[in-house]
MMTF fields as JSON, N, C-alpha, C and O atoms, coordinates in Angstrom:
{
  "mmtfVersion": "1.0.0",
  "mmtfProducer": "UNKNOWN",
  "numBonds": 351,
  "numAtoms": 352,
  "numGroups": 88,
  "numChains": 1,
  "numModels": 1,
  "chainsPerModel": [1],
  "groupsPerChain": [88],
  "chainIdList": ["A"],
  "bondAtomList": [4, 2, 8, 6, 12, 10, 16, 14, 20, 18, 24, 22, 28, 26, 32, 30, 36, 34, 40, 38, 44, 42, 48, 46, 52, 50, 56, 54, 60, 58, 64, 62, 68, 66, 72, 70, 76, 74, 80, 78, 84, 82, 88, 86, 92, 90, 96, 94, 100, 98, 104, 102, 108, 106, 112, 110, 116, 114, 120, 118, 124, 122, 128, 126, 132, 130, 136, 134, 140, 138, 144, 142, 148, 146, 152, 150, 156, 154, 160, 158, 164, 162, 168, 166, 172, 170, 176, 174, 180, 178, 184, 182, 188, 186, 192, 190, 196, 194, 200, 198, 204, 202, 208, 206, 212, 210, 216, 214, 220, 218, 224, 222, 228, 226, 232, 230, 236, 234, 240, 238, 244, 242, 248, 246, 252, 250, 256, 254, 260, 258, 264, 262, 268, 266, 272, 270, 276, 274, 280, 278, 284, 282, 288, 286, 292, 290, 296, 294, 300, 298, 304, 302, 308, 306, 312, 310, 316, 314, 320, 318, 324, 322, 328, 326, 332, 330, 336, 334, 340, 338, 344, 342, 348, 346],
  "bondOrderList": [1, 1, 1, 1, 1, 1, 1, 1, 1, 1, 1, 1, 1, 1, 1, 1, 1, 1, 1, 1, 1, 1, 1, 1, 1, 1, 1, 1, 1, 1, 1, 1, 1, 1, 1, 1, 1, 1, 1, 1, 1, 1, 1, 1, 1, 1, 1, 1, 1, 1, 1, 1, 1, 1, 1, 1, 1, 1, 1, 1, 1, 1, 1, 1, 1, 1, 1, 1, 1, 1, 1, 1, 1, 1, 1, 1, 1, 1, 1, 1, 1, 1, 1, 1, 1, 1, 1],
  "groupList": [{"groupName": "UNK", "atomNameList": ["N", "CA", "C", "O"], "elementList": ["N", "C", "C", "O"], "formalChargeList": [0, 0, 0, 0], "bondAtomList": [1, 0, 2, 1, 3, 2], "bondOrderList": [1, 1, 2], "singleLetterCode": "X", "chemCompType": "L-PEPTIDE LINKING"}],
  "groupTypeList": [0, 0, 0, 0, 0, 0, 0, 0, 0, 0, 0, 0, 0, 0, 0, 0, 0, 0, 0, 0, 0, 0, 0, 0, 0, 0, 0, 0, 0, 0, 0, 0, 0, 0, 0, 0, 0, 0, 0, 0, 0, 0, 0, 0, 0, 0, 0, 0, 0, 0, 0, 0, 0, 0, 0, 0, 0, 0, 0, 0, 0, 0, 0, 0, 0, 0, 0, 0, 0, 0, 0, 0, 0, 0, 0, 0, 0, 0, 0, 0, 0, 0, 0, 0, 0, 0, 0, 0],
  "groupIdList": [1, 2, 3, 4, 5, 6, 7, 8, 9, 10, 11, 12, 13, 14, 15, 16, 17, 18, 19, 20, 21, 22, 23, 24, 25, 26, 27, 28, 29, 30, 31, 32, 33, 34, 35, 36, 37, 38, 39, 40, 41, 42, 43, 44, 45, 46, 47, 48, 49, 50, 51, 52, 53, 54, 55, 56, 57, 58, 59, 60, 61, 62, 63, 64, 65, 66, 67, 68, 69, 70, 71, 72, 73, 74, 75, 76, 77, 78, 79, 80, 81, 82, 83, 84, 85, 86, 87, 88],
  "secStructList": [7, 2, 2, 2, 2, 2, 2, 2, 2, 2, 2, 7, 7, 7, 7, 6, 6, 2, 2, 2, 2, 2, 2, 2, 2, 2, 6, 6, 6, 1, 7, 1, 1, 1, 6, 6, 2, 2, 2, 2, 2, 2, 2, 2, 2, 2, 2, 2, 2, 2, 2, 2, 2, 2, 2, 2, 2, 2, 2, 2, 2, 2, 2, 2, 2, 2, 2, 2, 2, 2, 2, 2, 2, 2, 2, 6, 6, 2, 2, 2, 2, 6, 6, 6, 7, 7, 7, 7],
  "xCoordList": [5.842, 5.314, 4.919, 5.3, 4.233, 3.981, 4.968, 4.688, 6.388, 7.217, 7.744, 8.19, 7.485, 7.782, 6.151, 5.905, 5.534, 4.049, 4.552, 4.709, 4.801, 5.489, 6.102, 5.658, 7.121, 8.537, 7.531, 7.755, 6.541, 6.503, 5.744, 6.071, 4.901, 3.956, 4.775, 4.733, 5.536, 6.365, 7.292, 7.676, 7.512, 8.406, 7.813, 8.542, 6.515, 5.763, 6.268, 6.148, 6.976, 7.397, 6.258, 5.224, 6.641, 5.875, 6.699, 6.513, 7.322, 7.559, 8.146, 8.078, 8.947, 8.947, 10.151, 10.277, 11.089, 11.923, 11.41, 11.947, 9.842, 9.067, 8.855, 8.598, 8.876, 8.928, 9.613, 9.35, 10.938, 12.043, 12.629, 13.108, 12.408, 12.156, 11.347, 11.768, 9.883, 8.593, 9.165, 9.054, 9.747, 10.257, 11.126, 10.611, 12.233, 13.481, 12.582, 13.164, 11.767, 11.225, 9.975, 9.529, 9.417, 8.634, 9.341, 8.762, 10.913, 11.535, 11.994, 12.378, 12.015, 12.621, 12.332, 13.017, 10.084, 9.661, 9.525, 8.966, 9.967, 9.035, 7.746, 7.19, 7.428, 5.91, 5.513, 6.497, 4.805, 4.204, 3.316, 3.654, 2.167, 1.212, 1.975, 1.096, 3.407, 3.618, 3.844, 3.52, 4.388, 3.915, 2.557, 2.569, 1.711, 0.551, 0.488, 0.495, 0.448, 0.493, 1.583, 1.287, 2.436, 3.803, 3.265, 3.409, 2.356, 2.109, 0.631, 0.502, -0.197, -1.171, 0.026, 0.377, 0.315, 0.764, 1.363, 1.23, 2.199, 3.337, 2.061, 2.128, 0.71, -0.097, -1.172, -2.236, -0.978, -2.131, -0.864, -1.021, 0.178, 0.676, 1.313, 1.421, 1.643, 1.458, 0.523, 0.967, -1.121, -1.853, -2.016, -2.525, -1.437, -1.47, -0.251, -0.473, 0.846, 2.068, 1.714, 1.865, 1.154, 1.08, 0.2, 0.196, -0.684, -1.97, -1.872, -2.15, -1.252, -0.435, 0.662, 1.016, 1.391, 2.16, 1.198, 1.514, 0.198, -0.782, -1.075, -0.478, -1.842, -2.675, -2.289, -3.06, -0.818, -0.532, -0.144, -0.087, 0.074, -0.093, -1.119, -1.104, -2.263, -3.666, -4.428, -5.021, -4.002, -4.644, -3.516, -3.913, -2.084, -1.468, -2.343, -2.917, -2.431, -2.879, -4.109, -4.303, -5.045, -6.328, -6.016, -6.511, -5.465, -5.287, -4.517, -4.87, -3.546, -2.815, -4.058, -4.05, -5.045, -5.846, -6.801, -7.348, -7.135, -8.037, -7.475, -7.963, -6.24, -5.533, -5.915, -6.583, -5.137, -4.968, -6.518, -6.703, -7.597, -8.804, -9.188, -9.885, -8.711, -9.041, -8.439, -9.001, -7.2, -5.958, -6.865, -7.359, -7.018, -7.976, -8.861, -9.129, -9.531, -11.265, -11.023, -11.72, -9.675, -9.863, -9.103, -9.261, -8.055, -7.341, -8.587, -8.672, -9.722, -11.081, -11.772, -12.613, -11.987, -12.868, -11.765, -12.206, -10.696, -10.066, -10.08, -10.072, -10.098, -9.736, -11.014, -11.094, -12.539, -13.553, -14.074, -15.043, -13.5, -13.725, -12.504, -12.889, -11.63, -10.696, -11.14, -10.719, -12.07, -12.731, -13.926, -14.451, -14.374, -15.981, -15.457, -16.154, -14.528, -13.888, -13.307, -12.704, -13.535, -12.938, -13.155, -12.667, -13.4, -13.287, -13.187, -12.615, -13.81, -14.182, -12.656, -12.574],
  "yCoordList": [-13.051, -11.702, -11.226, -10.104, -11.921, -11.958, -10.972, -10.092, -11.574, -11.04, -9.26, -8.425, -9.187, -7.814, -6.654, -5.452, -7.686, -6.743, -6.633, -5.461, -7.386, -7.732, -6.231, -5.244, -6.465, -5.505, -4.001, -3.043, -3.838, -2.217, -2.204, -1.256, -2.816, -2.674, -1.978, -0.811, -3.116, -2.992, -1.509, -0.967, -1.033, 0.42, 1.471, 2.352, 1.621, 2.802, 3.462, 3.002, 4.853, 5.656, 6.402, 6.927, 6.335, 7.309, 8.451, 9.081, 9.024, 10.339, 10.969, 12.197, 10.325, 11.256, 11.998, 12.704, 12.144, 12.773, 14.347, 15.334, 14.151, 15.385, 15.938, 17.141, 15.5, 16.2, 16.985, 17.98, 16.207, 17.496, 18.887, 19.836, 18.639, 19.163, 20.416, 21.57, 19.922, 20.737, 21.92, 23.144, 21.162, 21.73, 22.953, 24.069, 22.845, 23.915, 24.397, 25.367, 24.13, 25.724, 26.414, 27.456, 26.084, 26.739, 27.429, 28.272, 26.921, 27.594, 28.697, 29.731, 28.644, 29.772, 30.877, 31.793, 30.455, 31.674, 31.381, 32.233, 30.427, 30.072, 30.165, 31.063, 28.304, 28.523, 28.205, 27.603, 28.31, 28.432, 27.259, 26.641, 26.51, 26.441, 24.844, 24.244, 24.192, 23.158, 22.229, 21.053, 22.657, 21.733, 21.302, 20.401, 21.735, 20.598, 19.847, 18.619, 20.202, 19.62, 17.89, 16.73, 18.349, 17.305, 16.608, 15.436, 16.818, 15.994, 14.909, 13.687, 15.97, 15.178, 14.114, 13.005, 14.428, 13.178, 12.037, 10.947, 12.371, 11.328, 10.322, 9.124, 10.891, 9.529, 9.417, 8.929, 9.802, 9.057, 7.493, 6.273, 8.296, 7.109, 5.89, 4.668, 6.802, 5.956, 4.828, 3.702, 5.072, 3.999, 3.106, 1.99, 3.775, 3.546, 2.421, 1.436, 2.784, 1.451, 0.091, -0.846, -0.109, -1.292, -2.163, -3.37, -0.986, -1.749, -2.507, -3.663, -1.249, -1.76, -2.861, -3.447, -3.313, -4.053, -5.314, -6.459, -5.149, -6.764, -6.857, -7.755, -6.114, -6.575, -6.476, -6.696, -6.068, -6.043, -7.708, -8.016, -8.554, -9.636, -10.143, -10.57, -10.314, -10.787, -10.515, -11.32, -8.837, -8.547, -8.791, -8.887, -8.809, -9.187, -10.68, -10.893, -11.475, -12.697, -12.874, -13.92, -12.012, -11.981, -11.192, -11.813, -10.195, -9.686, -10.569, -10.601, -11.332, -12.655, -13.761, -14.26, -13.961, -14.888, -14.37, -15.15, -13.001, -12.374, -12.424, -12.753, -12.081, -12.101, -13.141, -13.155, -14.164, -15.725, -16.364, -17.374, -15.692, -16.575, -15.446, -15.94, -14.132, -13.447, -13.903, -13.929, -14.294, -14.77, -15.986, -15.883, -17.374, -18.442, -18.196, -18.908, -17.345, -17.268, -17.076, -17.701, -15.912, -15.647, -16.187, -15.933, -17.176, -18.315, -19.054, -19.014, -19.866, -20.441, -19.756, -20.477, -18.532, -17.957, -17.91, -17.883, -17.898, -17.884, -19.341, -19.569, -20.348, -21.506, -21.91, -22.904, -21.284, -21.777, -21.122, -21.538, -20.279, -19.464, -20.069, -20.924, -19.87, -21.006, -22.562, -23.245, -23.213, -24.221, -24.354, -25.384, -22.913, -22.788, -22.221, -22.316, -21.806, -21.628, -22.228, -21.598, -23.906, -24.774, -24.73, -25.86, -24.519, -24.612, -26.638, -27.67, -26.378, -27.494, -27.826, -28.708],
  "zCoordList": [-3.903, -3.956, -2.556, -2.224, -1.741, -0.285, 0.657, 1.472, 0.126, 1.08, 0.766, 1.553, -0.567, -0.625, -0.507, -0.61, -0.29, 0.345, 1.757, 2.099, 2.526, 3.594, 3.868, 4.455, 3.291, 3.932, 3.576, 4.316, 2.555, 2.244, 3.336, 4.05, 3.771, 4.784, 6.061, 6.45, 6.574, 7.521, 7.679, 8.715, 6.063, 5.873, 6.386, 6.841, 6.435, 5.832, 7.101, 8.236, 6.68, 7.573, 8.573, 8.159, 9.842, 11.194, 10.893, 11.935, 10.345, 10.503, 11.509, 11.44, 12.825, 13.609, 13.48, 14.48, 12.683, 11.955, 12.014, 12.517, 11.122, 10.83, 12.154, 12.1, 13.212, 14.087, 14.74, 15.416, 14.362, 14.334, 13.871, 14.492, 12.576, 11.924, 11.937, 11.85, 12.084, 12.524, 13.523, 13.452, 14.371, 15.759, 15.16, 15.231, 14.653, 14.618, 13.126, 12.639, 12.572, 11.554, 12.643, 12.163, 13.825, 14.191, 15.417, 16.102, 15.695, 16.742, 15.804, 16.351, 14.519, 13.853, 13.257, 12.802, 13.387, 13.423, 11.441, 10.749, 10.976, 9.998, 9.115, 8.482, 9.452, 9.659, 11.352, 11.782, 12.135, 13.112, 13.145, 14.155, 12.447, 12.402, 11.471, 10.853, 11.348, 11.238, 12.102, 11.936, 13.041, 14.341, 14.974, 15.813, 14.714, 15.229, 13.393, 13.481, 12.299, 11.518, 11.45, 11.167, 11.733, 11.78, 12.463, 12.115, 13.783, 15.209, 14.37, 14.294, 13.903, 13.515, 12.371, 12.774, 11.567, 10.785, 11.126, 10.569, 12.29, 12.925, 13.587, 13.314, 14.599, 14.942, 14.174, 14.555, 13.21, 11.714, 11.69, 11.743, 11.597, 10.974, 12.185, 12.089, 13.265, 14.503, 14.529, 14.755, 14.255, 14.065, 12.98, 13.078, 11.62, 10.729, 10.184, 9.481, 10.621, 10.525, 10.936, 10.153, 12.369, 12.502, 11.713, 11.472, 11.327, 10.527, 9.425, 9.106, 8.763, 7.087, 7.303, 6.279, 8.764, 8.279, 8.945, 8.621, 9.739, 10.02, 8.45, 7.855, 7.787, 6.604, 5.043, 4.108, 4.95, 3.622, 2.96, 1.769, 4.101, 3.515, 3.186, 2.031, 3.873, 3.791, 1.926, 1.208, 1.652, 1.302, -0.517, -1.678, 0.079, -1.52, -1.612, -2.681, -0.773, -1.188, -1.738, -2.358, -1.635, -2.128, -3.398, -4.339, -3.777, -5.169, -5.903, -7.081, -5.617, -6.305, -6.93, -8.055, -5.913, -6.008, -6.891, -7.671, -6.897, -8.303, -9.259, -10.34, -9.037, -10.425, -11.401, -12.435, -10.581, -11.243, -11.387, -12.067, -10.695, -11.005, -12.569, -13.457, -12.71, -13.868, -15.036, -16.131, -14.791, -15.919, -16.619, -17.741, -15.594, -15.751, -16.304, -17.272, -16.044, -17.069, -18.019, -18.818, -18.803, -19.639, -20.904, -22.098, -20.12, -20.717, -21.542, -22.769, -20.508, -20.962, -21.526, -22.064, -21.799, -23.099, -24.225, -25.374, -24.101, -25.744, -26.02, -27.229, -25.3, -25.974, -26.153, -26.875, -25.553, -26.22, -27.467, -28.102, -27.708, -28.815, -29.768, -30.566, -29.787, -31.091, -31.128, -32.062, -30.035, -30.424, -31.156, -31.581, -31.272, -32.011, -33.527, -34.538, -33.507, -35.0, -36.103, -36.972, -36.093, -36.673, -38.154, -38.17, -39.297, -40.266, -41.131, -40.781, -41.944, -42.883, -43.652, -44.507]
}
């Protein structure tokens, strides 16, 4: 599971596409007021890519590890409860 936390991390688009974009609708008299928009998004995510791809492993491994310690507990409350139900 690791490795496909991995790769989305690693995907998450910077956008600078949108900057092109941004560019030829505000050369066209468009909207105006999408180019600093496009700009703010491209270094949100400028800072934001590397981050998501350091910590999306760290953090699948800790939700794996809740998981399986939640799965476990609750494996042990059904089997102590069909052990308190024994019948004569």
């Amino acid at each position: 599971m690791g490795g496909r936390w991995r790769a989305g991390g690693a995907l998450v688009a910077r956008g600078e596409f949108s900057i092109v974009i941004a560019g030829l609708a505000v050369s066209a008299g468009i909207e105006p007021s999408l180019g600093p928009l496009a700009t703010a998004y491209v270094l949100i995510l400028v800072v934001l890519g590397p981050l998501t791809a350091r910590y999306t492993e760290p953090l699948a491994r800790r939700l794996n590890e809740r998981r399986s310690a939640r799965t476990d507990s609750s494996k042990a409350a059904r089997e102590s409860v069909s052990v308190g139900e024994r019948r004569p």
